[in-house]
N, C-alpha and C positions, 0 to 999 in steps of 0.2 A: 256475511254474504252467503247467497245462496250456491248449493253446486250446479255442476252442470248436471241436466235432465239425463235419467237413465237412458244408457243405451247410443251417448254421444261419445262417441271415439275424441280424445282431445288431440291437440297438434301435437306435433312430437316436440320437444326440447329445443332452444336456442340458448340456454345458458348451464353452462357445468359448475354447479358446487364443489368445489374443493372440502374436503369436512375429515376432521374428527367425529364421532361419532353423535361424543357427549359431551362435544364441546357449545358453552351457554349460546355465543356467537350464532354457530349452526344451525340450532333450534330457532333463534330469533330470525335466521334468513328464512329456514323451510315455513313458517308458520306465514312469513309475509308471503311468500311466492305462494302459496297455498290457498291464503286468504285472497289475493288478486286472482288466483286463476292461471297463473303461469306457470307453464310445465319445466321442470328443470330434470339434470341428470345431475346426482348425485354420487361424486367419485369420495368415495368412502377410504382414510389412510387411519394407521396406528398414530397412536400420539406421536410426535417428534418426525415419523417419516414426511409429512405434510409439506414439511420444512424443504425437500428438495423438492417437489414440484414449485414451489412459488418460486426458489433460486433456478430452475429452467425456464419460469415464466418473469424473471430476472424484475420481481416486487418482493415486498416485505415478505414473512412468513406470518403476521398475524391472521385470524381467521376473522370470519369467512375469505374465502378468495372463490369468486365469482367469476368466470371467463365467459364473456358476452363477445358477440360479435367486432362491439365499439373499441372492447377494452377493458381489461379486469375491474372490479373492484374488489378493494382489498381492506381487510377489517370492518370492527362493526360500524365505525360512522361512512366508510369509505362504500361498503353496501349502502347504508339508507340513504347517503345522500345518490349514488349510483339509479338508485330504485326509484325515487322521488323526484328523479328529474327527466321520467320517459313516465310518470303517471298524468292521468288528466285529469283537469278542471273539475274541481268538484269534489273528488277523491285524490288529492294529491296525497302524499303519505305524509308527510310533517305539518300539511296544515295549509291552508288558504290563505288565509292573512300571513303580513312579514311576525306580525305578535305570534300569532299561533306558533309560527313555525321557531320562531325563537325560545319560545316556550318550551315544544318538543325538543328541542337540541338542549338545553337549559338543562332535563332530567335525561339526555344521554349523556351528556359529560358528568353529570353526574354518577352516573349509574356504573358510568368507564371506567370513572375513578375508585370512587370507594366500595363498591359490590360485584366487578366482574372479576378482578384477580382476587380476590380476598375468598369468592368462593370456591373459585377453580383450587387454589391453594388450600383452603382448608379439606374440601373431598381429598386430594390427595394425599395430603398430611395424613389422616386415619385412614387411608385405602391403598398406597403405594405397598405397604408392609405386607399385606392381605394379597399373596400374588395369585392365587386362582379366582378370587372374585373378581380385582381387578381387569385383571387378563381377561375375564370372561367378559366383561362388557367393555374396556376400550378397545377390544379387535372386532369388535361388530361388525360385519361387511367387509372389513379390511381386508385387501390380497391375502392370497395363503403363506406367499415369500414372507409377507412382513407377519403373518403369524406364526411363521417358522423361527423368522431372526429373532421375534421377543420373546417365543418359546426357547430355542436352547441358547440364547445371550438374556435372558433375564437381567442378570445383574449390570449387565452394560447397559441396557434397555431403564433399569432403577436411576443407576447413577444422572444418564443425560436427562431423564424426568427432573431428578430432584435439580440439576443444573439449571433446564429450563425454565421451569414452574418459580426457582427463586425458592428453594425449600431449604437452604441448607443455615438459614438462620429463621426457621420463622417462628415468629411471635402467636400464638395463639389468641393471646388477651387483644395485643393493636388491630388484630386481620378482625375479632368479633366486635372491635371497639367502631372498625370502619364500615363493617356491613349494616350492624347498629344505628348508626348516622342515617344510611340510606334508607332503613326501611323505617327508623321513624318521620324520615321526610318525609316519603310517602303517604304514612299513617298521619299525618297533620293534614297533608294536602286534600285528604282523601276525607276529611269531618266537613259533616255536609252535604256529602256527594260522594258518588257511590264509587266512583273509579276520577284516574285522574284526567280520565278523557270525559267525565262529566255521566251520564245514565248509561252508555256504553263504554265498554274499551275500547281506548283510544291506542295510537302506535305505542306513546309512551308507556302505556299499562302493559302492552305484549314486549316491549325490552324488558322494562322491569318482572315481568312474568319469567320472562325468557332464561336472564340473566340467573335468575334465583334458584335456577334449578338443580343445580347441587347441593342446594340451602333445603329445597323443599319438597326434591323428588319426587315431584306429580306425575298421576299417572298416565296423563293424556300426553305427557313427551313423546316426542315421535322416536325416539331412540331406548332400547331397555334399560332399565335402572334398577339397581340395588333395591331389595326390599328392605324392609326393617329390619326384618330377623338378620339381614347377609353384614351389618355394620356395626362397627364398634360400640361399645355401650356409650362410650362418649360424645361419638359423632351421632347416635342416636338419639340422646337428650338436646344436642346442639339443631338437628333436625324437627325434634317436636316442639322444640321453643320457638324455631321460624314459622312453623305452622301455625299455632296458636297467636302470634302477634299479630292484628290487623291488618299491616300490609301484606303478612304471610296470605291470610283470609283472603282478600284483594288479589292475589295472585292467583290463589287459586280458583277464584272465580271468575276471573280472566281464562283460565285454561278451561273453564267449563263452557263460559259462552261465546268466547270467540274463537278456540283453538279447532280448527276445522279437522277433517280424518286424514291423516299422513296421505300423500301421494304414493301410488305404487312405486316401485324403483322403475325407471322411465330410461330410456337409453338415446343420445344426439343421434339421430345418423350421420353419417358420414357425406362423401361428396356426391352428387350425382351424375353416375361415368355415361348414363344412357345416351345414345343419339337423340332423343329428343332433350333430356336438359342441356347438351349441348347447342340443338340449333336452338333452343331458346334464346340463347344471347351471343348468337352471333349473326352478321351480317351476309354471310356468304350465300345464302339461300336468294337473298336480293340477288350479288352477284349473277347467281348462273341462273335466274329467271328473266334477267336485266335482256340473258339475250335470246331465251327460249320464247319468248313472247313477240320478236321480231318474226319470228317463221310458224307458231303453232297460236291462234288465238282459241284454238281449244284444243284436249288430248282426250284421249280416252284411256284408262288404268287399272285393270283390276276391274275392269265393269261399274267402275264410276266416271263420271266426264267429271274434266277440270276446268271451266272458265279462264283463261289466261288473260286475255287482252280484256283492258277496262271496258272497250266495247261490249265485250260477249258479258262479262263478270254485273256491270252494271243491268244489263238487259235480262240475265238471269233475275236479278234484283226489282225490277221494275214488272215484270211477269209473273206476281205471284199466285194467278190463276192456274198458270202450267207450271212454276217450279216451288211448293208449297213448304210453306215453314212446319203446318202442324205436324204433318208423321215426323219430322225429324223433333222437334221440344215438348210437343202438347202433353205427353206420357209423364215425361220428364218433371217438368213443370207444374204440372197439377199434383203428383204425389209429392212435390218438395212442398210448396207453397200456394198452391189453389189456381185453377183457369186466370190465367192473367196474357194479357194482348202478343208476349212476344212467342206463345206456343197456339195462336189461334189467324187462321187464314182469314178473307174478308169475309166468306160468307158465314163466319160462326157470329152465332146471336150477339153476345155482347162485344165484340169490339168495337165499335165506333162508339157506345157508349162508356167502354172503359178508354178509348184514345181519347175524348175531350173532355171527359175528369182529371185524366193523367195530365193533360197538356193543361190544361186551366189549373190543376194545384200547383203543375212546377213554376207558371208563370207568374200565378198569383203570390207564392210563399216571398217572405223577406230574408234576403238570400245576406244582407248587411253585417248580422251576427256571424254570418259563416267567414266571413271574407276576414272579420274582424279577427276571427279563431284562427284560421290560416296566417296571416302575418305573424299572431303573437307566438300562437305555438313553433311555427317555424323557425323562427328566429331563437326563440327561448331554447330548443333544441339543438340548432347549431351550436349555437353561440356553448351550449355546456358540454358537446362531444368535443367543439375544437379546443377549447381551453385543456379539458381532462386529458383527453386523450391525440387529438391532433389529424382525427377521422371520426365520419361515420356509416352506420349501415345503411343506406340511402331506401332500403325497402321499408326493414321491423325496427329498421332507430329512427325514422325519419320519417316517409311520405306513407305507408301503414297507418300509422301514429296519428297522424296529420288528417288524412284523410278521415278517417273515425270519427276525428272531434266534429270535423265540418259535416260529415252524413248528421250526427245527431242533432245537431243546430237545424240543418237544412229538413231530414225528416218528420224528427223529432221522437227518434228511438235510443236508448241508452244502451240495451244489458245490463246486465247484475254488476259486469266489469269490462274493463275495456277489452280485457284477453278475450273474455266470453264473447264481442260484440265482433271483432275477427276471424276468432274461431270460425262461429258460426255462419259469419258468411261466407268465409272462402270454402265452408264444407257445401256449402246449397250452391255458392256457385261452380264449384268444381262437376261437383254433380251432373247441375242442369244444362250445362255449355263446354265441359272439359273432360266428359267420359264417353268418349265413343266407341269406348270396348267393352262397357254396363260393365267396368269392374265392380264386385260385390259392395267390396269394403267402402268403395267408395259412394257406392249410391247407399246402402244405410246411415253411412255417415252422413248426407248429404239429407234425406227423410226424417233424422234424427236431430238433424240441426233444423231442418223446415220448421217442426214444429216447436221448438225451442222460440223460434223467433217469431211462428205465430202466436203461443202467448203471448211474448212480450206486447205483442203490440195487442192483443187483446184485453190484458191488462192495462196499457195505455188509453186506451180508448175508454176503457170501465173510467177510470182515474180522472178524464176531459168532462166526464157528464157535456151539461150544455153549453160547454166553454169550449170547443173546438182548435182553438188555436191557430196562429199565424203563421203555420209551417205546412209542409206539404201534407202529413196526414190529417192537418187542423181541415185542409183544402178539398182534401178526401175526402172528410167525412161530412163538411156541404154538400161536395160536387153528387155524391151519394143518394142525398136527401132527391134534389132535383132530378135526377136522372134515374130511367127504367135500370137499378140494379140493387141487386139484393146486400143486403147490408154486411154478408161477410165480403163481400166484393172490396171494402177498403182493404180486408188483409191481404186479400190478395194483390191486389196494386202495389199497397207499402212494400210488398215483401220482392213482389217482382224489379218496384225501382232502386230501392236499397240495398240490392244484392249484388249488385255492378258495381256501386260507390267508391269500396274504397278498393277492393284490389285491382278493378281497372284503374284508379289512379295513380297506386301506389308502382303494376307495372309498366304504366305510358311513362311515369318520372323515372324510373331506373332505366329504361331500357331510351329514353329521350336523354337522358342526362348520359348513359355510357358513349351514344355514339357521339353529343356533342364535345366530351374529355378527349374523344380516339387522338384529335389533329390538335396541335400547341394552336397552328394559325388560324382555324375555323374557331378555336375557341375564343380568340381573341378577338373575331369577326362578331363573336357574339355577344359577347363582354359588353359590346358597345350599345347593344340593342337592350340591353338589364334594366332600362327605365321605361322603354315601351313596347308596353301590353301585347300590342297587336304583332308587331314582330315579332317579338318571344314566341306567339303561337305560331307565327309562320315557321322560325326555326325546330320549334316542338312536336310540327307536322311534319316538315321535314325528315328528321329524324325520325319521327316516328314510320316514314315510310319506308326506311332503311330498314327497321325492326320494328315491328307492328305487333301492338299487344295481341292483336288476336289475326293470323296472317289468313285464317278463309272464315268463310260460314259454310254452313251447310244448307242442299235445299231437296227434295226428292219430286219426281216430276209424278202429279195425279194420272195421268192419261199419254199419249203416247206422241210427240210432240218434235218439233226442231230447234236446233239453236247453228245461227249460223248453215254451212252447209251438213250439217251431222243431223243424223234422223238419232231419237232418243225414247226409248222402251219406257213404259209405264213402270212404276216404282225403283224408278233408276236415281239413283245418288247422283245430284249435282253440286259441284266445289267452286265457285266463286272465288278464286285465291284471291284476294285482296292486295296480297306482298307483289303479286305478280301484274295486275292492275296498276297498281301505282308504281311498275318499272316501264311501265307502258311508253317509248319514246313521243307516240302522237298527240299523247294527251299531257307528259311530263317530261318535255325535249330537255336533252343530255339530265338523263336521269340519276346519272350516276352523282351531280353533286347538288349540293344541300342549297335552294335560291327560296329563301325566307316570302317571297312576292309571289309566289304563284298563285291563281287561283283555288280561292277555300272549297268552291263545288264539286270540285275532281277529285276531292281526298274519300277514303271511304275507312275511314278509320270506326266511324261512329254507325255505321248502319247505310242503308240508301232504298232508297222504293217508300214502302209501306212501311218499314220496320226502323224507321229511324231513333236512336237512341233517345231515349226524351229525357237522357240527363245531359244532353251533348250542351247546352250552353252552360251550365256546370265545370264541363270540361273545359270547355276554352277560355276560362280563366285560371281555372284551379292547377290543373297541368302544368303549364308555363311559369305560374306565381310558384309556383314550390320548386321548378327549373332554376330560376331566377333566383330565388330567394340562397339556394344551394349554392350558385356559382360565385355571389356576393360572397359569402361566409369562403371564399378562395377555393372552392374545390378544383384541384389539376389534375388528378388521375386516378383511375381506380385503380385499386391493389388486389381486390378478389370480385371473382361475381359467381354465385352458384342458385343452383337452382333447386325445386321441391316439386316434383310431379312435374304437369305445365308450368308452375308460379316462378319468376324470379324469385330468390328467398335470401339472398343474402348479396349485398353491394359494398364493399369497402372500398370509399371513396377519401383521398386525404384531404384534408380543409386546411384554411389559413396560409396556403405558400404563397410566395410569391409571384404576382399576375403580371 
């Protein structure tokens, strides 16, 4: 697969590798995280030390041990199948069909068996003895403490190796008798065809690659390795013999064409203390606007006005002659991803020609596949955090995840990989709608992804010729044809509607799903309404006005104007609070509790005026069904919620208790 485009800042880490250095396991984990595209932190231990972090993370000590948000995975089936069950359709990692994947697991238990310890054991066999070469590559990156303890405790540091590893009887002839087996299973499977995944490497050819590596010391391991000259003459002939053997060959050309370039060492951050990740997810801000909007329906601040009361908030909205969206997006907008409708006021040329393209592809696409994806994925999801682990991260385990697949059905955009297709939108949308302080990093990051994901769909489009498709850009690229607009004009659209998709999904379902967990009895109120549709959205609005994916917009006035009794200066910032809108008592009497029936036209969750979201009927299925779908699988409480910039980024939610 391909990397990400120079110059693209990737996300930071959500899973920490636990590793030895040079351990086969290890290699097989980084190569996969590598090859998807997901960033990990790599905590790097000496041999044997690894051992007590997994006894504080109270799991096995085999490796890998993987710390995810959900819940470890631990060893090497315990990763792939961990990996393989948050990848999507299409690119699952063990395979699409139940044969495929049966197959793939077929040459891991294989490979577990007779070629992972048998090689680990033999490297050590001829290299424990050798204690500066040794030393020199299993402390790789490891703490300086634990390069202290195996510096002047060596010999203690020998003994628990030869304990652990199982060296203090080994057979040299049985351990080459069983690697033997393995790789000429390989070498059989592999007549006829060039890898065991068929013209490319497949997962199975990168374990098997993976595994082999102390058999075959290639160079494209992400960890340093002994050269020739550094090993014993024996373990040297035992080395060129794996080489030379076919499946040696097979391996090695596995690390040539699918092993990608090691990740930098990447670091998790930690929690975020800010006042704004804070009021991200919490309610209070409802709270004390619930009753500032009883006496102030506008403020003044810092030389910005704030819209408070739905009156003024919507009337801003409706006014978009006097209070203009372009100075605030248009800049924005166009350097991510080209002139599209939500950074262009009425009198700019193309909008109404890009509003009834827009609206005529979202009406027209077959939205059936998506709906189809949503169910399966959702459930297929739950259903394997609750069994593993008995939670999940309801943002990046779950409605992330989720929503991604249904953009690409509904769009009909991919990425390279799913990580990629994330990335790159939460960097364009962060950008275009969540940096109002033009932090650097984050508008290159943001221009950097724009055009990432204008290829893609440029390349999409190359790939349609005069087959268009039944999806929104299939819709596009008619609506196009008909209408006064120039032909990059579909990227621009795709890229404007797709950019919303999934992390406003992902945070209306965290932040809809925390406050309907907060009350046992509200949830229970809800519990009931899990079969229909249209309630569900009412309680998902509900909540959502408690905590609102996005609590204002922004508007700047062209000319010199009033609102209410407040006279308002020419290039003056207007805020719309929305959060504050919808505490509004006249338009949402006793606002303070959650009543599923209200009126859908008061909500402004989705836009209101001229700028209404044109994925909003989108939303009011998708929202709710992934609600819904979560509350079934028993979710009763959250255990963490943290956030990443603006983003909710993390939801531990527990599943399966009792309702």
């Amino acid at each position: 697969m391909e990397s990400p485009a120079n110059g693209t800042t990737p996300e930071l880490p959500r899973h920490v590798l636990v590793s030895t250095r040079l351990g086969p396991p290890v290699e097989m984990a980084r190569w996969l995280f590598e090859t998807w595209h997901i960033p990990y932190e790599e905590q790097a231990h000496a041999p044997i030390f690894h051992a007590f972090v997994s006894r504080r993370h109270r799991v096995g000590i085999e490796l890998p041990l993987v710390l995810t948000p959900d819940g470890p995975w631990v060893g090497l089936k315990g990763f792939l199948l961990g990996l393989d069950a948050k990848t999507r359709p299409g690119q699952r990692l063990l395979g699409e069909t139940e044969a495929e994947r049966a197959q793939t697991l077929e040459w891991v238990d294989l490979f577990y068996d007779k070629l992972f310890w048998p090689a680990v054991q033999t490297y050590y066999h001829f290299m424990l003895d050798n204690r500066e070469t040794v030393t020199k590559y299993a402390l790789d990156r490891a703490p300086d403490w634990q390069k202290f303890l195996v510096s002047k405790g060596f010999r203690f540091w020998h003994k628990a190796m030869v304990a652990g590893i199982k060296l203090e009887n080994f057979d040299l002839e049985a351990t080459l008798a069983s690697i033997d087996a393995a790789f000429d299973a390989v070498g059989a499977a592999c007549e006829g065809q060039r890898f065991l995944g068929g013209d490319r490497p497949g997962t199975a050819d990168i374990v098997f690659a993976s595994l082999s590596g102390p058999l075959l010391l290639p160079g494209r391991f992400a960890a340093p390795l002994p050269s020739l000259d550094e090993l014993p003459a024996a373990y040297r002939e035992i080395v060129e013999r794996y080489r030379a053997h076919p499946a040696g060959r097979i391996a090695g050309e596995t690390y040539e064409l699918a092993r990608p370039e090691p990740q930098p060492p990447m670091k998790r951050p930690g929690r975020d203390w800010s006042l704004t990740g804070w009021l991200t997810g919490s309610t209070l801000p409802a709270l004390a606007l619930r009753s500032l909007v009883r006496f102030r329906p506008t403020l003044r601040l810092r030389g910005a006005v704030l819209a408070l009361s739905w009156q003024n908030a919507t009337e801003v909205l409706r006014r978009d002659s006097d209070f203009a969206i372009e100075p605030v997006n248009k800049e924005k907008i166009t350097a991510v991803s080209g002139p599209f409708i939500l950074g262009m006021d009425r009198t700019a040329p193309d909008i109404f020609a890009q509003r009834e393209a827009v609206y005529t592809a979202m009406r027209a696409a077959r939205i059936s596949p998506a709906r189809t994806i949503l169910d399966t994925e959702a459930q297929r999801l739950l259903a394997d955090a609750a069994e593993r682990y008995g939670r999940i991260d309801v943002v990046n385990g779950y409605a992330r995840l989720v929503a991604a697949r249904t953009a690409t059905a509904i769009f009909g955009i991919t990425g390279p990989t799913e990580a990629d297709m994330t990335r790159v939108l939460r960097a364009v949308f962060h950008e275009t709608f969540l940096n109002p302080k033009n932090d650097r990093v984050v508008r290159d990051t943001g221009i950097a992804a724009g055009r990432e994901l204008g290829d893609w769909i440029d390349a999409e489009i190359a790939r349609r010729g005069d087959t268009p498709g039944d999806d929104v850009l299939g819709g596009l690229i008619r609506a196009q044809k008909d209408l006064p607009l120039d032909p990059e004009a579909v990227r621009w659209m795709l890229a404007g509607l797709i950019v919303g998709a999934v992390d406003t999904t992902a945070t209306s379902v965290a932040k809809a799903a925390k406050v309907l967990l907060s009350r046992r009895q509200r949830l229970q109120e809800v519990r009931r309404d899990l079969d229909d549709p249209d309630r569900m959205l009412g309680w998902c609005y509900e909540a959502l006005r408690q905590l609102p994916h996005n609590p204002i917009v922004l508007r700047k006035t062209r000319h010199a104007t009033s609102l209410g009794q407040m006279q308002i200066a020419p290039g003056t910032s207007v805020i719309p609070v929305t959060l504050a809108a919808m505490q509004d008592a006249r338009q949402f009497p006793r606002p303070g509790r959650l009543l599923p029936g209200r009126e859908r036209n008061r909500y402004l969750h989705f836009g209101y005026g001229l700028h209404c979201c044109s994925g909003r009927d989108v939303n009011d299925w998708q929202i709710p069904a992934l609600v819904a779908h979560l509350l079934r699988a028993g979710a009763s409480g959250v255990e963490r919620f943290r956030t990443r910039g603006p983003f909710p980024d993390e939801m531990i939610v527990r599943l399966g208790a009792d309702q």
